[in-house]
C-alpha positions as CSV (number, residue, x, y, z in Angstrom):
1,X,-7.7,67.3,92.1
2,X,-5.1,65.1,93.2
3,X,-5.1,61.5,92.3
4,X,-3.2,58.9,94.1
5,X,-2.3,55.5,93.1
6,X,-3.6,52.5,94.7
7,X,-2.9,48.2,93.7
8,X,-5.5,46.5,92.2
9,X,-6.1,43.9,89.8
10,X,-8.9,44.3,87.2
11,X,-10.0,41.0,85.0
12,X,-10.9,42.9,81.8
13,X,-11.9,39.6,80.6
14,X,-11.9,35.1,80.3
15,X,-12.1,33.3,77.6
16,X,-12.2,29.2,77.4
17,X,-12.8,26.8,74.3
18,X,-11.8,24.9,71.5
19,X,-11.7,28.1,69.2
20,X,-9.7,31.5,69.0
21,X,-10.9,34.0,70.6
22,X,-12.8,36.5,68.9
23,X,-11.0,39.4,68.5
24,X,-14.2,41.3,69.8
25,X,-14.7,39.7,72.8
26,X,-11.7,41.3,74.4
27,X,-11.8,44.6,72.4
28,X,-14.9,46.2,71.6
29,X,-17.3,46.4,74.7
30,X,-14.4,45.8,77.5
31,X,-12.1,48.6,76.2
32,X,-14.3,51.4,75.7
33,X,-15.5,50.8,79.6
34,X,-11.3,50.6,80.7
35,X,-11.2,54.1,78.4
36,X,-14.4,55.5,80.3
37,X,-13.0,54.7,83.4
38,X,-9.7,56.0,82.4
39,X,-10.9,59.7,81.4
40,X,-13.8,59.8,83.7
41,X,-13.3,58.0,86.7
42,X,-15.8,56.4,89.2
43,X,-17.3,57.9,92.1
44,X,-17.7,55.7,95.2
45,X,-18.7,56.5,98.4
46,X,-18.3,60.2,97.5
47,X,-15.2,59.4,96.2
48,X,-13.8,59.7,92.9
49,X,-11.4,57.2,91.8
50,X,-9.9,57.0,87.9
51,X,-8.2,54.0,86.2
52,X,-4.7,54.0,85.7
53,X,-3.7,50.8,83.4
54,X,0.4,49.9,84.4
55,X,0.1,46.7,82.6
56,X,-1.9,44.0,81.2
57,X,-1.0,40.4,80.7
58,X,-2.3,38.0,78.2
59,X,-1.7,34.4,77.3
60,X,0.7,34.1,74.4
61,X,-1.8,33.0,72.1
62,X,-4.1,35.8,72.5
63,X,-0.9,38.5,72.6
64,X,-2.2,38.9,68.9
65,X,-5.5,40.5,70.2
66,X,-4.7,43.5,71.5
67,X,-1.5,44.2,69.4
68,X,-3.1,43.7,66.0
69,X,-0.1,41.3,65.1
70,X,-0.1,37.6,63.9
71,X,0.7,35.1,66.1
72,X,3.6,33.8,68.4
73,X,3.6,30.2,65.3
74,X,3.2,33.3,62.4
75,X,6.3,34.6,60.0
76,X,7.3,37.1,62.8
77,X,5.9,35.6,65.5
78,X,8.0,37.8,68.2
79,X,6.5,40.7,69.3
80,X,10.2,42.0,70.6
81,X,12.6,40.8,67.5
82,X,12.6,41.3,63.8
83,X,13.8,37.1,63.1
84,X,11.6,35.7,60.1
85,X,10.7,32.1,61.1
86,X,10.4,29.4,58.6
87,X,8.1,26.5,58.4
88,X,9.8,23.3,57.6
89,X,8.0,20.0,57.6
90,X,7.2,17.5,60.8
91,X,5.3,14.3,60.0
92,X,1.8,15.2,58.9
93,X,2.2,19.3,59.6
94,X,4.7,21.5,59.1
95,X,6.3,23.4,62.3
96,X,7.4,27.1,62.4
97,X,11.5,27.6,63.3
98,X,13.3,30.6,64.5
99,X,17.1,30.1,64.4
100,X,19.9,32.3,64.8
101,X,21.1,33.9,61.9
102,X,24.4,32.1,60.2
103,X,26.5,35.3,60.4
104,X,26.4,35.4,64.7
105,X,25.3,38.7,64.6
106,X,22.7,39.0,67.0
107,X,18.4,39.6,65.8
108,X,17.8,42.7,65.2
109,X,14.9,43.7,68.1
110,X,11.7,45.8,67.0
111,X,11.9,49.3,68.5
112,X,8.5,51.6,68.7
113,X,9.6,54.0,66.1
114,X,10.0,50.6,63.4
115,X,6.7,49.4,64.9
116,X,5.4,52.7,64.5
117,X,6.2,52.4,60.6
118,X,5.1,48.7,60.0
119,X,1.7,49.5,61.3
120,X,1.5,52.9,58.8
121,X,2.4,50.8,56.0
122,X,0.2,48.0,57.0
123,X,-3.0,50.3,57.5
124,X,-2.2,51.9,54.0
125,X,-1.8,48.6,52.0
126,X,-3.9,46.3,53.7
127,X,-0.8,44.1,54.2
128,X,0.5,42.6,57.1
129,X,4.2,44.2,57.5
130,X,7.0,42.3,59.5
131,X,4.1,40.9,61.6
132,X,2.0,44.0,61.8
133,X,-1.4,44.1,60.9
């Protein structure tokens, strides 16, 4: 059967309030309809369409969520470099810096193959790895 591509924007889900969100909210009950829709399509109208998911977008608090990584204030707060922030102290808190290394050389940036590795080990030891959990 051929399948053709057509635009449309899907709101998997919203979330507002004075809390994170929970982690199942926007994992549990929403993905496993995307992966349903995915694999088996929908038929409407006589018509059967399938999901194709080019890209999703999420706020940069909530990027953790779906990549299972700490957040954009943690250690390794970004998802694209390896740079290890540090917290240094700001009145009554203490803020998280990333700076460029001393040396010039520029950060070294994740690749999917180092990902790949981080989330292994993190998965064996229970230990968050470069950011990974």
């Amino acid at each position: 059967m051929k399948r053709s591509i057509s635009g449309f924007v899907i709101l998997l889900s919203i979330w507002y309030g004075n809390k994170k969100t929970p982690a199942k909210a926007i994992l549990d009950k929403p993905l496993k309809k995307v992966r349903k829709l995915e694999e088996d399509g929908i038929i409407v109208n006589g018509r059967k369409y399938w999901l194709v998911v080019l890209i999703a977008t999420t706020d940069t608090v909530d990027r953790r969520i779906p990549w299972n990584c700490g957040q954009f204030n943690g250690e390794f707060g970004c998802n694209f470099c390896l740079l290890k922030g540090i917290r240094i102290p700001k009145g009554k808190w203490n803020v998280r810096v990333y700076s460029q290394p001393k040396d010039g050389l520029p950060v070294e940036l994740r690749t999917l193959e180092q990902h790949k590795r981080d989330m292994t080990l993190a998965i064996r030891t229970g230990k968050t790895v470069n950011g990974i959990k």
